[in-house]
N, C-alpha and C positions, 0 to 999 in steps of 0.2 A: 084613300089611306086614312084610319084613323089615327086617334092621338096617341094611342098606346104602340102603333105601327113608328109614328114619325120620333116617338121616344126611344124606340129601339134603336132604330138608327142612329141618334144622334150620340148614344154611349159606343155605338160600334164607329167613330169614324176613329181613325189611327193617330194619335195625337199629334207624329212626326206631318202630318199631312195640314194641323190648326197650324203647328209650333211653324212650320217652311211658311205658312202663309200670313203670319203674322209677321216671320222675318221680311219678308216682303213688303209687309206695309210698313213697316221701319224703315226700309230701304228708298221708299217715295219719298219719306219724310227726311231722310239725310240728302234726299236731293232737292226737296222743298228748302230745306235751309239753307243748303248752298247757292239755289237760286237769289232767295229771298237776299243772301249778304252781298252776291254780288251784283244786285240790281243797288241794296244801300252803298257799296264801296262808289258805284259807278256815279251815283246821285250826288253823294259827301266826300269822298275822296279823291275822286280822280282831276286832275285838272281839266280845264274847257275847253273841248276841242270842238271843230265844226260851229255846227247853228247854235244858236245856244240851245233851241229848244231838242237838238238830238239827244245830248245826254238826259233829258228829263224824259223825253220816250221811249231811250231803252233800257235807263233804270225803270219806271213804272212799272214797263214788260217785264223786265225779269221777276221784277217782286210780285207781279199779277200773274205770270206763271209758275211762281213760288207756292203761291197760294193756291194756283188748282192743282198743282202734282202733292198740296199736301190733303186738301179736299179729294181728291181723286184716289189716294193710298187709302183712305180710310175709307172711304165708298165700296172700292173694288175689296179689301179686306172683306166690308163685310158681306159681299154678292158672294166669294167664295166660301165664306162661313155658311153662308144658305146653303151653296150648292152641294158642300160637302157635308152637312146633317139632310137636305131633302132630295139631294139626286139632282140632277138638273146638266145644263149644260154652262163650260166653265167659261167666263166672261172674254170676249175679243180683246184687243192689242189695238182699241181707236186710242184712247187717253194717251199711251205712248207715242203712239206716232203724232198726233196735236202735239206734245211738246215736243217732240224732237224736231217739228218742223219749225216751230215757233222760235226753238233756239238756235237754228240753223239762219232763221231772218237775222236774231240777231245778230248773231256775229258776223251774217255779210251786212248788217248797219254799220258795224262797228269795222269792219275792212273801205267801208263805201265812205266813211264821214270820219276819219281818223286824219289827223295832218301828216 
């Protein structure tokens, strides 16, 4: 393919098809921040329950899986940006399931180490 081929393409992709996949990566990142606050609520607000050191390990977690589902929205945003101006095939469902399993740890931490 030349470059005047992959230019073609890239005016013909359907805008509703950028605009859905940027809503998308906005969407990582409203659940990056809600990680992110509730790893901080869990760190500075909450009172100390368990070990001491549990609440400092699943605030961490939450705010370090804060930070890859908002490193990961922007990733995968721009792998479908690719795929949608060069053709390709459209990116797997691992990074969701890493988080969803991660936050399923926690909050059986958080049912396991709760008074």
């Amino acid at each position: 393919m030349n470059d005047s081929d992959l230019q073609s393409r890239r005016e013909t992709v359907d805008a509703r098809f950028t605009l859905a996949a940027e809503r998308t990566m906005l969407a990582w990142l409203r659940t990056s921040l809600g990680l992110i606050g509730g790893g901080v609520a869990v760190l500075h607000v909450i009172d100390p329950f368990g070990n001491p050191h549990t609440r400092l390990v699943i605030g961490a977690a939450l705010v370090l899986v804060g930070g890859f589902a908002a490193l990961t929205g922007i990733w995968r945003w721009r792998r479908v940006q690719k795929v949608l101006a060069d053709g390709g095939e459209m990116p797997g469902p691992w990074e969701a399931v890493i988080i969803t399993l991660v936050i399923v740890a926690v909050a059986l931490a958080f049912v396991v180490f709760s008074p």
